[in-house]
N, C-alpha and C positions, 0 to 999 in steps of 0.2 A: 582426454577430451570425451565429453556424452557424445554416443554416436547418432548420428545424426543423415537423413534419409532428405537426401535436396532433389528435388526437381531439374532438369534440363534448364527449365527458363523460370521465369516470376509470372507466365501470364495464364496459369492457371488458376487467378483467382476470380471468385466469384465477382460475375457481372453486376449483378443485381446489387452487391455491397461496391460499388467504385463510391468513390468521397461525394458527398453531395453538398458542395460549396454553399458558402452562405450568403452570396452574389455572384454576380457573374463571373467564370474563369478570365476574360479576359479585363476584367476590375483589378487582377492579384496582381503583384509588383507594379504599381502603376508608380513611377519614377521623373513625373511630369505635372503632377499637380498631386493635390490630398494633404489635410492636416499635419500632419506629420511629416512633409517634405524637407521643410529645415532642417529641422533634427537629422533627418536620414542623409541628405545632403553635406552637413556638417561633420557627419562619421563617414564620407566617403571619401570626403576630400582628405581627411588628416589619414586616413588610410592609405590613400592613394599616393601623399607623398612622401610618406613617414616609409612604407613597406619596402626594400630592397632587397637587394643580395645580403649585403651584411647584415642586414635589420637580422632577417631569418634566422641566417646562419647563426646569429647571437641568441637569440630568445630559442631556439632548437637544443642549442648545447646547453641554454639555464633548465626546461623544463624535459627535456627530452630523458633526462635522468632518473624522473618520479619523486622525487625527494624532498617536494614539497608540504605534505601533510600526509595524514593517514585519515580514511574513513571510508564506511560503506558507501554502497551507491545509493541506496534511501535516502543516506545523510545529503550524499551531493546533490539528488535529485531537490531535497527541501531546502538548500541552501538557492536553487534556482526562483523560490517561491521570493527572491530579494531583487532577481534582475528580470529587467524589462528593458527588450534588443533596441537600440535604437538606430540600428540599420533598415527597419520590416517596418516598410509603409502599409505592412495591413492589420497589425496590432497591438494593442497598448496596453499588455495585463501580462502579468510576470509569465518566465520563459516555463514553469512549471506543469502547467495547464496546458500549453503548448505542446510539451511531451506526452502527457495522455490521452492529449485529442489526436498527434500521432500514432499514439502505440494502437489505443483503441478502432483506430480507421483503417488500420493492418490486419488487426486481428479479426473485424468483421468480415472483412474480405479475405483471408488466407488464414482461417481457423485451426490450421492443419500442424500451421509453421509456428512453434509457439516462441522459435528463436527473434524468427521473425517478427514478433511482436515488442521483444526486447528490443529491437534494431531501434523499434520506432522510440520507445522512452530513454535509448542511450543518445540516441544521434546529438544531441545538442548539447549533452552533459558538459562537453569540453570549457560554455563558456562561464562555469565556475572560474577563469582564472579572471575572468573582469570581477570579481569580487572578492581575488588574490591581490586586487591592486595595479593588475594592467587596466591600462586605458579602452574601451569598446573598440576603437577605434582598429587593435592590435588581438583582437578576439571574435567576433561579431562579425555579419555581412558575407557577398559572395567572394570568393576565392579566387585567384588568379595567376597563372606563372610569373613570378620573379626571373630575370635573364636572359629576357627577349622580346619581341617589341609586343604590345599591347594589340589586341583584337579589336575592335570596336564596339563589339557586344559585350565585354565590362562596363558594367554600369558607371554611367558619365566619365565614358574614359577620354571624352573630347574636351574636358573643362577641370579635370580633376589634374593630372599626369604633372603640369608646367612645372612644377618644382619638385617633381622627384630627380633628384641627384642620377640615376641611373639611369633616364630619359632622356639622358649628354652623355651616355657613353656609348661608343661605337659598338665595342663589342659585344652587347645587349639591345640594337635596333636592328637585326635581321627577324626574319621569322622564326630560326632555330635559335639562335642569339650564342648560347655556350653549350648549348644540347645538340646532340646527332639527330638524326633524323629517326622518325620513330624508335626511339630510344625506351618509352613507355613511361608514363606519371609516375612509376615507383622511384624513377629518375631524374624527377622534374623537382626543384625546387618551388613549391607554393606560397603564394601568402603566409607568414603568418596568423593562424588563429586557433579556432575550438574545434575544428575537424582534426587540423594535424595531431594535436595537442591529446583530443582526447583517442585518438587512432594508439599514439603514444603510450596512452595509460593502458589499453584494451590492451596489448601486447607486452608489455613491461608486467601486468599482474594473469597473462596466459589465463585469455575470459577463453572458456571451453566454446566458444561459438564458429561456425562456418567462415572462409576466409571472404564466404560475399559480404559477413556483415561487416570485419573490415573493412573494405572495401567500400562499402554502402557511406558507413563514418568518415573516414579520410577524405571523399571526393562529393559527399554530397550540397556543399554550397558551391562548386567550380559549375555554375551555371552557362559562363561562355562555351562549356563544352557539351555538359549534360542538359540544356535546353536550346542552343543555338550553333550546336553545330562545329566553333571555333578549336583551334588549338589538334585536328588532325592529324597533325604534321610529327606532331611530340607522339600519340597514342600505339600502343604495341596492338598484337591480336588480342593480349588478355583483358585489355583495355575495353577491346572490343567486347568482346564476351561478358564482359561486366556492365556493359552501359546499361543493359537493359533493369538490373536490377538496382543500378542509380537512380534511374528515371520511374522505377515502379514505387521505392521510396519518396521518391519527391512529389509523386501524385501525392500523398498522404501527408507530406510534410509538408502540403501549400494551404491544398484544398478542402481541409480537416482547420484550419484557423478560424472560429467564430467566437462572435462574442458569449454563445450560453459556454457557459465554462464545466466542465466534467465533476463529476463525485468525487474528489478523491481518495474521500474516506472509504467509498462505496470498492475501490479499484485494489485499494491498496493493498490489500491480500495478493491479489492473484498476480502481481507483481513482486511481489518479496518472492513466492515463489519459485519465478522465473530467476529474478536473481538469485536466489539461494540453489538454484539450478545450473548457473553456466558462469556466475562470476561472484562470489559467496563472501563474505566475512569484509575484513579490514582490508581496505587497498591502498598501495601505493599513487601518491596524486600529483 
């Protein structure tokens, strides 16, 4: 692994670069009106009842293996120039652009961290598998524990839930439901999607990166947790210790979404770089 010189915390980055939104902060996930609510709507609910214990366990042991294709992350990253999330009532222009208004929102602000900057153009890579042929539905969106009862800060979880199968069974409607108590996320059973999925790949092809930016990939759409507080109950100290750098991501992953769209030709060097720096050549997918 490159070695690598981290910080105590993420909130040494420069003031002067925080994200400068392209409306207001509190316009972003607006889940109550906005063009795009059907659509977001309609991928939350087939989420919300399709996703279970088994769902997981199932699509975990197909892709959990890697052994779906081979290719660079350049390649996955252009293959995202195909999908447009239709869970994100805040934008409607493929997921690729997404990543370097990301990465590049990182980098202004913590110029220091150049992994860091990767964090920002991997974090979504995962939902390459909705263009393997899974449904949005089972890729895309925030994240939630499978195996115990629902928080109410999941999005529309008071109108989505009625026909999941697993929302009739007892022994998943406590608040720990099959989990101990602070047992830690590394324990918890998530939604399926492009966090777990691509957490999966970063570790199966051993990317030379810090264990935050795991960390950052795996848990950063579990928004009940990392924006609202919920799901305490599940979280360890290490848990604890990493939120910060969830949530320092997620500034950059919200409020870096606008319609001027990045150079990418302009970018694309100084990310191959990176890549050919901590996760290099042909990967298992």
């Amino acid at each position: 692994r490159a070695p690598l010189t981290l910080p105590l915390s993420p909130q040494d980055a420069d003031p002067s670069e925080e994200p400068q939104p392209g409306k207001a902060k509190s316009e972003y996930r607006n889940y109550t009106e906005g063009k795009l609510l059907d659509r977001v709507y309609t991928t939350y609910l087939l989420m919300h009842t399709h996703q279970t214990v088994d769902f997981v366990r199932r699509k975990s042991a197909e892709y959990g293996g890697c052994s779906l294709r081979r290719m660079s992350v350049m390649e996955a990253l252009e293959l995202l120039d195909q999908l447009v999330d239709e869970s994100d009532p805040d934008v409607d222009f493929p997921n690729s652009f997404h990543a370097y208004q990301t990465a590049e929102g990182i980098r202004r602000a913590h110029p220091d961290k150049d992994w860091f900057h990767l964090v920002g153009l991997l974090h979504d890579m995962g939902k390459v598998l909705a263009l393997f042929g899974e449904p949005q539905w089972a890729v895309v969106g925030d994240t939630f524990p499978v195996g115990c009862k629902v928080q109410k800060s999941v999005v529309f979880s008071d109108s989505t839930f009625h026909e999941n199968p697993d929302s009739r069974d007892p022994r998943y409607s406590t608040e720990c439901g099959m989990y101990q108590p602070h047992c830690g996320l590394e324990n918890v059973l998530m939604s399926w999607g492009h966090d777990e999925y691509m957490y999966r790949v970063m570790k199966f092809n051993n990317f030379a990166l810090p264990k935050e930016a795991f960390y950052m990939v795996r848990f950063h759409s579990f928004y009940p947790w990392h924006a609202h507080g919920d799901y305490g109950h599940l979280c360890s100290e290490e848990d604890l210790r990493m939120l910060p750098w969830v949530k320092e991501l997620n500034k950059f992953d919200l409020y870096t979404k606008q319609e001027e769209l990045p150079d990418v030709q302009e970018l694309r060097g100084y990310y191959q770089s990176l890549i050919d720096k901590y996760c290099p050549g042909q990967l298992c997918w």
